[in-house]
VMD Tcl script that builds the backbone (N, CA, C; Angstrom):
set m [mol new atoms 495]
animate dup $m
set s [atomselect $m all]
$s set {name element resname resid chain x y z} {
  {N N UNK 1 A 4.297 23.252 -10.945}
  {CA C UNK 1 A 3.290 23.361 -9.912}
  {C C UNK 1 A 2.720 21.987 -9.535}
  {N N UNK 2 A 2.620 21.237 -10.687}
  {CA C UNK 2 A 1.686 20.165 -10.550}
  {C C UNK 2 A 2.957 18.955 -9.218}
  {N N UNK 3 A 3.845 19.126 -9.488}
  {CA C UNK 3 A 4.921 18.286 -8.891}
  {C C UNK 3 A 5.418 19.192 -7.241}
  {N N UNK 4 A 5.406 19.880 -7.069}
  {CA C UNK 4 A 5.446 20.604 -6.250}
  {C C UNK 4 A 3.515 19.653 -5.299}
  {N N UNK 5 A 2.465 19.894 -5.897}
  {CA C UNK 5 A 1.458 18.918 -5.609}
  {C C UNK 5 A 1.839 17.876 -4.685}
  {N N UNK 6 A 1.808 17.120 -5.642}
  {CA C UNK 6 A 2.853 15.939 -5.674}
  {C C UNK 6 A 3.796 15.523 -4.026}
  {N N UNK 7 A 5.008 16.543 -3.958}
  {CA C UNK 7 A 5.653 16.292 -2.854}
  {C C UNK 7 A 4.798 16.962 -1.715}
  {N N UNK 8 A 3.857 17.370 -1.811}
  {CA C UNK 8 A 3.270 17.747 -0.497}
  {C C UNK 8 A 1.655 17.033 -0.089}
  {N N UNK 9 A 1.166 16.366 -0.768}
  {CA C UNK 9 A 0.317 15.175 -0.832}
  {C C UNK 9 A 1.544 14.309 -0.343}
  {N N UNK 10 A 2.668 13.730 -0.817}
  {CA C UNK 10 A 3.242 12.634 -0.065}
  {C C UNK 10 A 3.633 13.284 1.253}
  {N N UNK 11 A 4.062 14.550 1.285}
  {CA C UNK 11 A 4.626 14.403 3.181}
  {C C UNK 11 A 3.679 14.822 3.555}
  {N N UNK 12 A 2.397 15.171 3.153}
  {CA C UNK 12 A 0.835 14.874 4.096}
  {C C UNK 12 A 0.775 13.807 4.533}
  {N N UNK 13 A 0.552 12.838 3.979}
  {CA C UNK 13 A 0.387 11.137 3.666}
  {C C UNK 13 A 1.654 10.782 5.167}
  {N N UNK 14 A 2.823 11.280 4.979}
  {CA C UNK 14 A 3.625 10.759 5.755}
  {C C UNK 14 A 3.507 11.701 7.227}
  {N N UNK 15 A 3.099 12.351 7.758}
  {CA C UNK 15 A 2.866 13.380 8.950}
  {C C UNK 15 A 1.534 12.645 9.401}
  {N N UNK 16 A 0.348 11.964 8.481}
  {CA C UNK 16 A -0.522 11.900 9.377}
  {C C UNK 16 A 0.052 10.085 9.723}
  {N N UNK 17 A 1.308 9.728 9.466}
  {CA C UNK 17 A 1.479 8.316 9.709}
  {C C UNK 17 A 2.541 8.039 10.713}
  {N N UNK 18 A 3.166 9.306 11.035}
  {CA C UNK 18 A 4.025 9.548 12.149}
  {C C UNK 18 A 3.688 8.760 13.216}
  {N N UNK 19 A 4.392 7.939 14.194}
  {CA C UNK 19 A 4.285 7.097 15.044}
  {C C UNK 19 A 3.785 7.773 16.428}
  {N N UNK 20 A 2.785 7.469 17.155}
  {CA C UNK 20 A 2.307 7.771 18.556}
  {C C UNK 20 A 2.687 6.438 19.418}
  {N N UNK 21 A 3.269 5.097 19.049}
  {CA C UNK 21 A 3.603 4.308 20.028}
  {C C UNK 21 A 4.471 3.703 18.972}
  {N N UNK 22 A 5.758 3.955 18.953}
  {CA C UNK 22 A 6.916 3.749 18.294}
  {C C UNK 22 A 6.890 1.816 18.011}
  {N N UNK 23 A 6.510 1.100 19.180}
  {CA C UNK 23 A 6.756 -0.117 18.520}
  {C C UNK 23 A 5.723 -0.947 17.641}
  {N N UNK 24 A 4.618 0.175 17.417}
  {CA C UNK 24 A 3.353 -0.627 16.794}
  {C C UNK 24 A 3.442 0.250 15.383}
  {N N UNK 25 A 5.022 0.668 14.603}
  {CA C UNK 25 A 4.536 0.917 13.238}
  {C C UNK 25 A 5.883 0.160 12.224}
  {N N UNK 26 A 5.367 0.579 11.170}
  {CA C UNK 26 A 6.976 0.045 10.432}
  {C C UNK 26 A 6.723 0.865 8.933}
  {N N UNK 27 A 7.783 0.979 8.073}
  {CA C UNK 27 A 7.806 1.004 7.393}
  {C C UNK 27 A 8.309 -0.001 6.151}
  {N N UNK 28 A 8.025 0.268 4.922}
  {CA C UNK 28 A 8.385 -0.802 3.907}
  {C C UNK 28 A 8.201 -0.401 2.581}
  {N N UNK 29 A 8.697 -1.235 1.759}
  {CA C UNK 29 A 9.169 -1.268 0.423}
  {C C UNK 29 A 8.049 -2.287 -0.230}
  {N N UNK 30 A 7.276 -2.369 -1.104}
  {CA C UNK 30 A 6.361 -3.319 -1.955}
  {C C UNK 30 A 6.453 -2.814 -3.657}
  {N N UNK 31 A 7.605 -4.016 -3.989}
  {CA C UNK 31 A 7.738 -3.931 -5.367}
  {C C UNK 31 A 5.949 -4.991 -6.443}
  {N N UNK 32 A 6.252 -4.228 -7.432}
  {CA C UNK 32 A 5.320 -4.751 -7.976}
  {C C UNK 32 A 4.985 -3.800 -9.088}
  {N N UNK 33 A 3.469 -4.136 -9.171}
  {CA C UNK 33 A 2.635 -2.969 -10.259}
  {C C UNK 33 A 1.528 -2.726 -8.917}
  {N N UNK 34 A 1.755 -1.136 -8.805}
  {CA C UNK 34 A 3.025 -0.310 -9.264}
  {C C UNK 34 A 3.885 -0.396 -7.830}
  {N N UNK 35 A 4.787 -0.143 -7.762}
  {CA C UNK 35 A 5.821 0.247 -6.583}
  {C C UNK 35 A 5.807 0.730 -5.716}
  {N N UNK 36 A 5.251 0.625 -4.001}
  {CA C UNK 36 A 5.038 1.820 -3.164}
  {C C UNK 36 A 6.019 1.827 -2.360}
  {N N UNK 37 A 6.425 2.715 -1.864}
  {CA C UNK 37 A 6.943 2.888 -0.328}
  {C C UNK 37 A 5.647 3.202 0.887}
  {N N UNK 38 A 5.664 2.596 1.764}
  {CA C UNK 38 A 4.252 2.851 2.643}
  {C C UNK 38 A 4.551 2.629 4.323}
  {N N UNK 39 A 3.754 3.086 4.861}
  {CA C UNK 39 A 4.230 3.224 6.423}
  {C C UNK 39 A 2.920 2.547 6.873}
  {N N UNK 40 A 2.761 2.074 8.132}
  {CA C UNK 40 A 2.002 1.042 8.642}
  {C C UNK 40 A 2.077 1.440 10.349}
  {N N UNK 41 A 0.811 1.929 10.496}
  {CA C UNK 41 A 0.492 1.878 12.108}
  {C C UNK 41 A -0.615 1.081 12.617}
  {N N UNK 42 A -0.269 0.471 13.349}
  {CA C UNK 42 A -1.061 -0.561 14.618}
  {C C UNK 42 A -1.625 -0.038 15.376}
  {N N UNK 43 A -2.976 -0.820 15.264}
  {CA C UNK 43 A -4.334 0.045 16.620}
  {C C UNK 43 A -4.274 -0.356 17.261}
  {N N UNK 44 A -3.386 -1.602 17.763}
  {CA C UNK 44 A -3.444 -2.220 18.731}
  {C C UNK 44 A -4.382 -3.623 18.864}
  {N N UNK 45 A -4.241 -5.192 18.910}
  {CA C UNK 45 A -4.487 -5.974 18.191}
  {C C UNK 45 A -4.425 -6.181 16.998}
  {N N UNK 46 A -4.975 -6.765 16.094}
  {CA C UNK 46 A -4.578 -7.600 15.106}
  {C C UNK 46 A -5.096 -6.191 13.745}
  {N N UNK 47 A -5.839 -5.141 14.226}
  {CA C UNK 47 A -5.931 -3.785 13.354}
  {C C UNK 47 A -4.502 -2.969 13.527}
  {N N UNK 48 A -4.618 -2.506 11.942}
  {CA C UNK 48 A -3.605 -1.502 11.474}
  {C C UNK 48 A -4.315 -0.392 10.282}
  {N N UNK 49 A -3.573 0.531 10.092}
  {CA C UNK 49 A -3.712 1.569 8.881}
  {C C UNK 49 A -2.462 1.494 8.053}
  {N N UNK 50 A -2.964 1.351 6.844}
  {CA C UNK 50 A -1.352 1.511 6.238}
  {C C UNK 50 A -1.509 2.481 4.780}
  {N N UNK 51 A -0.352 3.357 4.771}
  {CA C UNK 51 A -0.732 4.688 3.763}
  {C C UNK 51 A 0.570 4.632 3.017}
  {N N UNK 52 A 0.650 4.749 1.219}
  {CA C UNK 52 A 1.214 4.270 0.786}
  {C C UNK 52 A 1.344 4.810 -0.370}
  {N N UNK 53 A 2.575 5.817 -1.412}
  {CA C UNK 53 A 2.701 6.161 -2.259}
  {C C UNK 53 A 3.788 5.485 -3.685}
  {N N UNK 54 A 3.194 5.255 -4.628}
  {CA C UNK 54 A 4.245 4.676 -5.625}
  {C C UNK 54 A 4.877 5.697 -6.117}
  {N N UNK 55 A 6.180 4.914 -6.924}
  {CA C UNK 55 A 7.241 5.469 -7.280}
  {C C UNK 55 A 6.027 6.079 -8.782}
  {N N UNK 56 A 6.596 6.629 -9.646}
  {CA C UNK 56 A 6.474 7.224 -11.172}
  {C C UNK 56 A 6.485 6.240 -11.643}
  {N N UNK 57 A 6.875 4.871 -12.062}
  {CA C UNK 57 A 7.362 4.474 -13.396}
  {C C UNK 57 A 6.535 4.419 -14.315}
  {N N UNK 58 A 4.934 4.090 -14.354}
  {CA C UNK 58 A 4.196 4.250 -14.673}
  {C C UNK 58 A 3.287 5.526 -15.446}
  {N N UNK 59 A 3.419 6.930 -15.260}
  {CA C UNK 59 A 3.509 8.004 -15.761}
  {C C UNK 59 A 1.995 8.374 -15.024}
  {N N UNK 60 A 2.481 7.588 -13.333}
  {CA C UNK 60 A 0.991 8.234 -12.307}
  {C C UNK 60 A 1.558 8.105 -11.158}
  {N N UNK 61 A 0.576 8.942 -10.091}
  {CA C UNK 61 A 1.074 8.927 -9.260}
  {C C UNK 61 A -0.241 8.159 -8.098}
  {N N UNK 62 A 0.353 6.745 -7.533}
  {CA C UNK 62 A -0.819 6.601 -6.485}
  {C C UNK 62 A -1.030 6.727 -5.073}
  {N N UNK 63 A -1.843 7.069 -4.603}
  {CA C UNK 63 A -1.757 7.500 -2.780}
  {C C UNK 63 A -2.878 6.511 -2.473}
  {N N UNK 64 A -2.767 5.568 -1.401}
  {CA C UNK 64 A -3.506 4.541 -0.589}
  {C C UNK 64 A -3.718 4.458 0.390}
  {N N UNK 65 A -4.998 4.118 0.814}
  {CA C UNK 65 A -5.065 4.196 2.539}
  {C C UNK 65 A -6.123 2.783 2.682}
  {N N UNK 66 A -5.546 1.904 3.863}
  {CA C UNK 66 A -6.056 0.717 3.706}
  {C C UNK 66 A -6.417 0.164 5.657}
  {N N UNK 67 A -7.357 0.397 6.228}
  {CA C UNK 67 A -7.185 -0.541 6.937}
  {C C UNK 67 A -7.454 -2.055 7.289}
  {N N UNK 68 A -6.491 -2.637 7.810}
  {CA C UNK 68 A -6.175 -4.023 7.531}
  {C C UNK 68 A -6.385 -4.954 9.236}
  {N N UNK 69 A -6.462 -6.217 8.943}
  {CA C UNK 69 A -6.475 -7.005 9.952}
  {C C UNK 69 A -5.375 -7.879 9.513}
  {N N UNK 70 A -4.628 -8.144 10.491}
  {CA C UNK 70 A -3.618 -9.450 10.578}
  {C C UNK 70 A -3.723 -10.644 11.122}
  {N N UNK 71 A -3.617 -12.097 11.239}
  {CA C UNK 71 A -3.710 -12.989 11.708}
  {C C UNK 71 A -2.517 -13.743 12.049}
  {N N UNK 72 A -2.251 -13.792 12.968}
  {CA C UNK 72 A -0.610 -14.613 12.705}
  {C C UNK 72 A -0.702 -15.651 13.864}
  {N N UNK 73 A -1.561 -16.003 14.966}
  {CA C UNK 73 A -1.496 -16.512 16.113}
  {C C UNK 73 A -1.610 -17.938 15.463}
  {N N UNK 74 A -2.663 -18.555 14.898}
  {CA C UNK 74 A -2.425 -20.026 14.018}
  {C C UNK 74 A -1.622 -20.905 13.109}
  {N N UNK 75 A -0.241 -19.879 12.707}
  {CA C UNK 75 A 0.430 -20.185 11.877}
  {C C UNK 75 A 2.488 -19.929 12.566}
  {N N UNK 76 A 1.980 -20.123 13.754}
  {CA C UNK 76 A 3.485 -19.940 14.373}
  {C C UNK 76 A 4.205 -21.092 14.731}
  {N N UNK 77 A 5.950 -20.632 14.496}
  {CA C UNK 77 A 6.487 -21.879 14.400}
  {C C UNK 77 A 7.771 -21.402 15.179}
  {N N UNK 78 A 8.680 -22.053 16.416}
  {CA C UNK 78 A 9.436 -21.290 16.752}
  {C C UNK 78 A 10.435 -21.173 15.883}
  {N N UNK 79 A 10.892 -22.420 15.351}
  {CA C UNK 79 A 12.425 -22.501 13.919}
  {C C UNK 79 A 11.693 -21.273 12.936}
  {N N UNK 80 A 10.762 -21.486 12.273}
  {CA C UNK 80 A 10.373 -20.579 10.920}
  {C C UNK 80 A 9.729 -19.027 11.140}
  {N N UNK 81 A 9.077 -19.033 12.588}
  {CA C UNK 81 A 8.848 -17.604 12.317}
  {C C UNK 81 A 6.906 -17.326 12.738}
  {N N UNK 82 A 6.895 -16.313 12.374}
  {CA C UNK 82 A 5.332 -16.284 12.299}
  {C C UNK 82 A 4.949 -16.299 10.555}
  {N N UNK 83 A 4.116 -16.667 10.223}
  {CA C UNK 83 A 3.185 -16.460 8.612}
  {C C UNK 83 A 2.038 -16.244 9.451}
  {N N UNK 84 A 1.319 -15.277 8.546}
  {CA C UNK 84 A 0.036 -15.008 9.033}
  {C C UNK 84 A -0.957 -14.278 7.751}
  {N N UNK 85 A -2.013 -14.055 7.521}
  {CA C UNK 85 A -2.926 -13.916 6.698}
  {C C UNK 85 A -3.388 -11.798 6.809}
  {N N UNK 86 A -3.048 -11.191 6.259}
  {CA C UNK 86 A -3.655 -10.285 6.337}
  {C C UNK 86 A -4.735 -9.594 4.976}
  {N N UNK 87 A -5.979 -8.758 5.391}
  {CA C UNK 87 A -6.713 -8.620 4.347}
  {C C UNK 87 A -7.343 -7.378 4.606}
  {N N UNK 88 A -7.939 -6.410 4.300}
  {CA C UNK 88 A -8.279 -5.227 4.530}
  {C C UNK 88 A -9.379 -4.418 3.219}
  {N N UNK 89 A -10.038 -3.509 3.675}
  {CA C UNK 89 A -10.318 -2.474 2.652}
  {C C UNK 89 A -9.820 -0.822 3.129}
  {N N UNK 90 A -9.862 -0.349 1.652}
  {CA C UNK 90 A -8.996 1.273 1.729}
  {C C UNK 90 A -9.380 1.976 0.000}
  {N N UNK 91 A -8.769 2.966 0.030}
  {CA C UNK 91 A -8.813 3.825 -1.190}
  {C C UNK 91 A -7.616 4.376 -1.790}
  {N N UNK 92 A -7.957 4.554 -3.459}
  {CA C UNK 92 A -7.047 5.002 -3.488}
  {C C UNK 92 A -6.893 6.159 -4.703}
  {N N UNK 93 A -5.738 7.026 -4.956}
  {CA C UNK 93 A -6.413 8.498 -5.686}
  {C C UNK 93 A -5.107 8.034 -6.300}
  {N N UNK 94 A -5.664 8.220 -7.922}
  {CA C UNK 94 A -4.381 8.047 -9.048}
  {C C UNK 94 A -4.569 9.307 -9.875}
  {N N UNK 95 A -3.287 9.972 -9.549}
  {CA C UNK 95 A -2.855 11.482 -10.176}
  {C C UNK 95 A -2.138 11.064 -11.836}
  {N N UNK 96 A -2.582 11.726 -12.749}
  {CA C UNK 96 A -1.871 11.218 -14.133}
  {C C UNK 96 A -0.859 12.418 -14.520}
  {N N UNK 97 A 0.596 11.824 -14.352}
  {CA C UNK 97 A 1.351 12.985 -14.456}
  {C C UNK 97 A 2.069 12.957 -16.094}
  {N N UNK 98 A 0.878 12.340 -17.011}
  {CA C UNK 98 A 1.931 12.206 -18.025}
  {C C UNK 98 A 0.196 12.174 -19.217}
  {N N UNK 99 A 0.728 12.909 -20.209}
  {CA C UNK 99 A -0.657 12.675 -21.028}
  {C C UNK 99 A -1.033 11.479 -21.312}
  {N N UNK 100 A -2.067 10.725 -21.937}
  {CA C UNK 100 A -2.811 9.552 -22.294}
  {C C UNK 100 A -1.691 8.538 -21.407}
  {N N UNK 101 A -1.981 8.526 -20.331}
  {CA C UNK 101 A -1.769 7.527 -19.020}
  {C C UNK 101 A -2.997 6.505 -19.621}
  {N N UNK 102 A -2.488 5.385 -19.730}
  {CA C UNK 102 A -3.320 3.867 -20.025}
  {C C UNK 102 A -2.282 3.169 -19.709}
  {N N UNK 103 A -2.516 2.016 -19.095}
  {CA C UNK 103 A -2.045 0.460 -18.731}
  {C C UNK 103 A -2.856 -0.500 -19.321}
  {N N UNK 104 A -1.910 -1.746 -19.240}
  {CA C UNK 104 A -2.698 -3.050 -19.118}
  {C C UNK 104 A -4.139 -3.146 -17.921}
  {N N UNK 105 A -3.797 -2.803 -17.125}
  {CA C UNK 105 A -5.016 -3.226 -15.815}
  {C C UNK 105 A -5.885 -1.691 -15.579}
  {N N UNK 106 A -5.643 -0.906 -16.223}
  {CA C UNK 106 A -7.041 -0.036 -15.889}
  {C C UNK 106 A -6.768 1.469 -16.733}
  {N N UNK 107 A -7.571 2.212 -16.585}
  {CA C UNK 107 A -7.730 3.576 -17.558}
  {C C UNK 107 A -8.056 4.582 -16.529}
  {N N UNK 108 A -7.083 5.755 -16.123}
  {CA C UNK 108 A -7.514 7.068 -15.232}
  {C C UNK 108 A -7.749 8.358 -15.962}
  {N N UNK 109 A -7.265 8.418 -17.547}
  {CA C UNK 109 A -7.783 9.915 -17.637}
  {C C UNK 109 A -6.198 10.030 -18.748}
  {N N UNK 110 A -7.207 10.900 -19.728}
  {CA C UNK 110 A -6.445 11.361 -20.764}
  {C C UNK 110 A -5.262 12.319 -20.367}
  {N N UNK 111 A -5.745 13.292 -19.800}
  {CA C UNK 111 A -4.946 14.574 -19.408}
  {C C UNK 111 A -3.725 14.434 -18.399}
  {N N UNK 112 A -2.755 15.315 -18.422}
  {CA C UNK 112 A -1.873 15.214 -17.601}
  {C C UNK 112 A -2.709 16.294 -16.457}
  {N N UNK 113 A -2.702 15.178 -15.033}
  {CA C UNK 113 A -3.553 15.763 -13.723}
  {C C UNK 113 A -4.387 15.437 -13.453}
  {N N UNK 114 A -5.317 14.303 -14.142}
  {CA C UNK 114 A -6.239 14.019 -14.016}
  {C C UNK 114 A -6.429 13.220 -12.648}
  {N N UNK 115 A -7.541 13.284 -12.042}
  {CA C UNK 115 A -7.498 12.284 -10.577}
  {C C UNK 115 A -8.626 11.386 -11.015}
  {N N UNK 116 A -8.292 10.156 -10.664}
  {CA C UNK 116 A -9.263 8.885 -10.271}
  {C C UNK 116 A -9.014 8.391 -8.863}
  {N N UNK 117 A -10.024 7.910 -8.922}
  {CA C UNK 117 A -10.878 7.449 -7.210}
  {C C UNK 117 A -10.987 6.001 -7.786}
  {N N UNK 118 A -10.733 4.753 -6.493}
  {CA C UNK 118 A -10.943 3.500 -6.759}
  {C C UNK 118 A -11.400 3.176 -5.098}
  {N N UNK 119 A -11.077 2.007 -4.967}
  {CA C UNK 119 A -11.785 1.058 -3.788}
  {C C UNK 119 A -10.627 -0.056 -3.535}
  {N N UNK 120 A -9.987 -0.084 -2.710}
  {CA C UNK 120 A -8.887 -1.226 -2.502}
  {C C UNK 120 A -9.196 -2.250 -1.522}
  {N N UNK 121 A -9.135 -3.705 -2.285}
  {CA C UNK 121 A -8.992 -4.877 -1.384}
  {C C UNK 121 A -7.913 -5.404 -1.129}
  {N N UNK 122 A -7.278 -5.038 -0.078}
  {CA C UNK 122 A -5.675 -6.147 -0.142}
  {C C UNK 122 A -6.024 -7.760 0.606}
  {N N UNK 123 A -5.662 -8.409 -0.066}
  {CA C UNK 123 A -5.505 -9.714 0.670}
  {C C UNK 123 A -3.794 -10.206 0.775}
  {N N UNK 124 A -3.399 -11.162 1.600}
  {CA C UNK 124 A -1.912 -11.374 1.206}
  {C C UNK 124 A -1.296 -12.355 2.400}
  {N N UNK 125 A -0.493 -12.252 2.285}
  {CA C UNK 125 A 0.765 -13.324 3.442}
  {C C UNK 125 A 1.833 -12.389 3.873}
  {N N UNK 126 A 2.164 -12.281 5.232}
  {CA C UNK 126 A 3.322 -11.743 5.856}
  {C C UNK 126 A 3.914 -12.648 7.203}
  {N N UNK 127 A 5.290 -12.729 6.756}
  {CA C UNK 127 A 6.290 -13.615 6.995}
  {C C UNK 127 A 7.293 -12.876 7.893}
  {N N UNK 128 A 6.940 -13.406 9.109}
  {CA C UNK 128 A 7.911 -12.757 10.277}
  {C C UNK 128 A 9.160 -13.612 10.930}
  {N N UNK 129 A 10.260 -13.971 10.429}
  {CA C UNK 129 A 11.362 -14.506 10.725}
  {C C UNK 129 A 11.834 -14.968 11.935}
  {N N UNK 130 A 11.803 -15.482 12.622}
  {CA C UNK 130 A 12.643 -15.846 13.735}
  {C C UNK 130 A 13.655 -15.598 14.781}
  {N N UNK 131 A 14.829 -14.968 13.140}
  {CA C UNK 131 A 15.928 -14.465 13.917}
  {C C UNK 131 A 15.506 -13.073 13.771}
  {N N UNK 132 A 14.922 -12.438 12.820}
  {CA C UNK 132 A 15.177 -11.259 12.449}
  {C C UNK 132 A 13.731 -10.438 12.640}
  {N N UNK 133 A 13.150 -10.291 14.150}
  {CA C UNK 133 A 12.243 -9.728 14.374}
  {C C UNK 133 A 11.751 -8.345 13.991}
  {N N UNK 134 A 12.435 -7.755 13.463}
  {CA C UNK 134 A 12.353 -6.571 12.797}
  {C C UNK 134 A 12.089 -6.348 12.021}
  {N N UNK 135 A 11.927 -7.266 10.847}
  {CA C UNK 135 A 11.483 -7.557 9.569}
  {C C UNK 135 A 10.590 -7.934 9.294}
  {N N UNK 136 A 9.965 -8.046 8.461}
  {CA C UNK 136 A 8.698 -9.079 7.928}
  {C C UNK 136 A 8.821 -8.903 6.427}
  {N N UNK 137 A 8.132 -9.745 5.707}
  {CA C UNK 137 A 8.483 -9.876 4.343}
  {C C UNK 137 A 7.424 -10.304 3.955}
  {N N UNK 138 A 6.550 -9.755 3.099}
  {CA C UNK 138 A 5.069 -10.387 1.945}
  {C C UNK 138 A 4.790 -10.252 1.033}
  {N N UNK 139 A 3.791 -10.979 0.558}
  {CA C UNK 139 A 3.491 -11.014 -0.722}
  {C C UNK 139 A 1.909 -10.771 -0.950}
  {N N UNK 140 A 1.474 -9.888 -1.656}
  {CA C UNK 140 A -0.005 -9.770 -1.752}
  {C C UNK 140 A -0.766 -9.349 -3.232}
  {N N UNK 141 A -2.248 -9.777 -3.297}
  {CA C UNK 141 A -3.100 -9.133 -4.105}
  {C C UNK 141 A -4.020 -7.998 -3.898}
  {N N UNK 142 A -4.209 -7.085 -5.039}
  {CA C UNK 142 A -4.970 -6.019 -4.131}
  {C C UNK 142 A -6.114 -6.151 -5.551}
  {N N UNK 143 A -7.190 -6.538 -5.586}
  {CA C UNK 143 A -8.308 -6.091 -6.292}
  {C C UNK 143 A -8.542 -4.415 -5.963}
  {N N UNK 144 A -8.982 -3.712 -7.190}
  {CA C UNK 144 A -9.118 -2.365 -6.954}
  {C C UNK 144 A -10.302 -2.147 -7.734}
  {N N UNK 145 A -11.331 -1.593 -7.535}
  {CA C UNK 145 A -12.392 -1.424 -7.817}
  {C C UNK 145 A -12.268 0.144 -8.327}
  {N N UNK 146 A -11.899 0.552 -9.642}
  {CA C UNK 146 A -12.168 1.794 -9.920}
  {C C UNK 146 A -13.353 2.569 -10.035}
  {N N UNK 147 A -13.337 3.846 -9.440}
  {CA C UNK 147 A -15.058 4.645 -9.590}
  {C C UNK 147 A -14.734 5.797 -10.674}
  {N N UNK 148 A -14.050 6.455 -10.511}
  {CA C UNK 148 A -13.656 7.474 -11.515}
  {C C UNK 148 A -12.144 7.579 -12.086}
  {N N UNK 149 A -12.462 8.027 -12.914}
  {CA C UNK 149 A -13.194 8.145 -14.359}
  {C C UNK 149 A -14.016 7.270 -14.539}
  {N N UNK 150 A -13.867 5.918 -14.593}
  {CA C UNK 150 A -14.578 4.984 -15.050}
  {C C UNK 150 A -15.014 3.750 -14.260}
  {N N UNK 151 A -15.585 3.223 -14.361}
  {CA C UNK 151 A -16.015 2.026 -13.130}
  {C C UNK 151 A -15.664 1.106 -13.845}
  {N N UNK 152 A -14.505 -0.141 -13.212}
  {CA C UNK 152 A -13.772 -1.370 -13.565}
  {C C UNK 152 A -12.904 -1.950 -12.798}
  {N N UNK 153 A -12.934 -2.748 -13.058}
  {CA C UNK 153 A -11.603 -3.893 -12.041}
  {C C UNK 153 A -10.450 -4.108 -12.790}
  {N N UNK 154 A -9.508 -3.580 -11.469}
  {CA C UNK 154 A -7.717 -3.564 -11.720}
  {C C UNK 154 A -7.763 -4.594 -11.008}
  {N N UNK 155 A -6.327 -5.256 -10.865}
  {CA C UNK 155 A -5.666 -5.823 -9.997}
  {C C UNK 155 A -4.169 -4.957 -9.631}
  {N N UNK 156 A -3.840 -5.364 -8.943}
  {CA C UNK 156 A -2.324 -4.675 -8.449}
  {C C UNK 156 A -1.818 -5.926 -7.290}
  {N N UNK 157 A -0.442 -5.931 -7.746}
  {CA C UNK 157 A 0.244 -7.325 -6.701}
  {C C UNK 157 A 1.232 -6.578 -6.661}
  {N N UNK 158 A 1.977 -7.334 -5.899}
  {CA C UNK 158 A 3.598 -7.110 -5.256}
  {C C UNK 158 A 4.236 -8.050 -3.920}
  {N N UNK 159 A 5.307 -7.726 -3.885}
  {CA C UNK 159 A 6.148 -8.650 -2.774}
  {C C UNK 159 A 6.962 -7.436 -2.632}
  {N N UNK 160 A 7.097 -7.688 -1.113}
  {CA C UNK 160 A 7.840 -6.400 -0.213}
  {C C UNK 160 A 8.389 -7.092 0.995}
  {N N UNK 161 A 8.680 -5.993 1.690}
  {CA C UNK 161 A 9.598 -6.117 3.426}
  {C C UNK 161 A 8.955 -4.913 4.061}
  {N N UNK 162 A 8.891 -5.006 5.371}
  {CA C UNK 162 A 8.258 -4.008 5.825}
  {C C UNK 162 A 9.568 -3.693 7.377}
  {N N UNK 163 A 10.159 -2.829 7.753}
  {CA C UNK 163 A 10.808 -2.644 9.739}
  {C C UNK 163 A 9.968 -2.188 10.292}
  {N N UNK 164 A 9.793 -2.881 11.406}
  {CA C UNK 164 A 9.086 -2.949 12.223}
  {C C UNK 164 A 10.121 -1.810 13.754}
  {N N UNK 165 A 9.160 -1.120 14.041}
  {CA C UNK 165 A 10.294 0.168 15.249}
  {C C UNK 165 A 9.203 0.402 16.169}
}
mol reanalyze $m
mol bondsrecalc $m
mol representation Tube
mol addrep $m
C-alpha cells in the first residue's frame, strides 16, 4: 500500500508540472545526496517552479517544490555559452520507507512511513552551452531547514543536466 503511495504522489508531482508553453520547461537528472529526477517550468522571465522526486537509495523517499530565479544575462559568452546564478526557496516532504531511516545530514523518523517537513534553499550555477542549446548542465547547494520531526540543518548538493523543450 505504502508504495502504491509512493507512485501516485510522484505522477501527482508530475501532472501538476505538465507543460502549458512547451518551450519554457525541461526536464533533468541531479545526481548527488540524494538523487532526483525533476521537471522545471518557466513563468516567464528569469522565474521558474521546479518539482522534484529522488530515487530510494537512501531508504526515503523525497518530493520538492522550489521556486527559483535565474540570472544568466551578465555572464554570456558567444564561444562558451551562458553561466548564470540561480537561487530560490521551496519545500520539501521526506517519506521513510525503511525502518530507523538516519543519515549523516539529518534524522526523519524511526518508523517505516514516517513524513518530515523541511524548508529548501537552493543556490547554484547553470551552464548553457553554445552548441547544444537544449541542454544545460549544474551544479548546486541546497541548505534544508528541517521542521518535522525535528528542527535542524541538512545540506543536500548535486550536479545534473536539465532538456530544455
Amino acid at each position: 500500500m505504502l508504495r502504491f503511495l509512493y507512485v501516485v504522489m510522484s505522477l501527482a508531482v508530475t501532472l501538476l508540472c505538465l507543460p502549458k508553453a512547451l518551450a519554457q520547461n525541461a526536464v533533468g537528472l541531479t545526481l548527488g545526496g540524494p538523487t532526483y529526477i525533476h521537471f522545471t517550468h518557466g513563468l516567464g522571465g528569469p522565474s521558474a517552479v521546479e518539482a522534484g522526486v529522488s530515487f530510494s537509495y537512501n531508504h526515503a523517499t523525497h518530493i520538492y517544490g522550489d521556486y527559483l530565479i535565474e540570472t544568466h544575462a551578465p555572464l554570456r559568452s558567444p564561444n562558451f555559452g551562458d553561466v548564470g546564478l540561480f537561487y530560490g526557496v521551496g519545500g520539501i516532504i521526506v517519506i521513510t520507507n525503511d525502518d530507523h531511516y538516519r543519515h549523516d545530514d539529518g534524522y526523519y523518523g524511526d518508523e517505516d512511513g514516517e513524513v518530515g517537513f523541511g524548508v529548501r534553499v537552493p543556490v547554484g550555477l547553470d551552464w548553457r552551452p553554445a552548441e547544444t542549446r537544449g541542454f544545460s548542465f549544474h551544479i548546486q547547494i541546497v541548505p534544508i531547514i528541517a521542521v518535522v520531526p525535528e528542527t535542524e540543518l541538512e545540506f543536500n548538493a548535486g550536479i545534473g543536466f536539465k532538456y530544455h523543450f
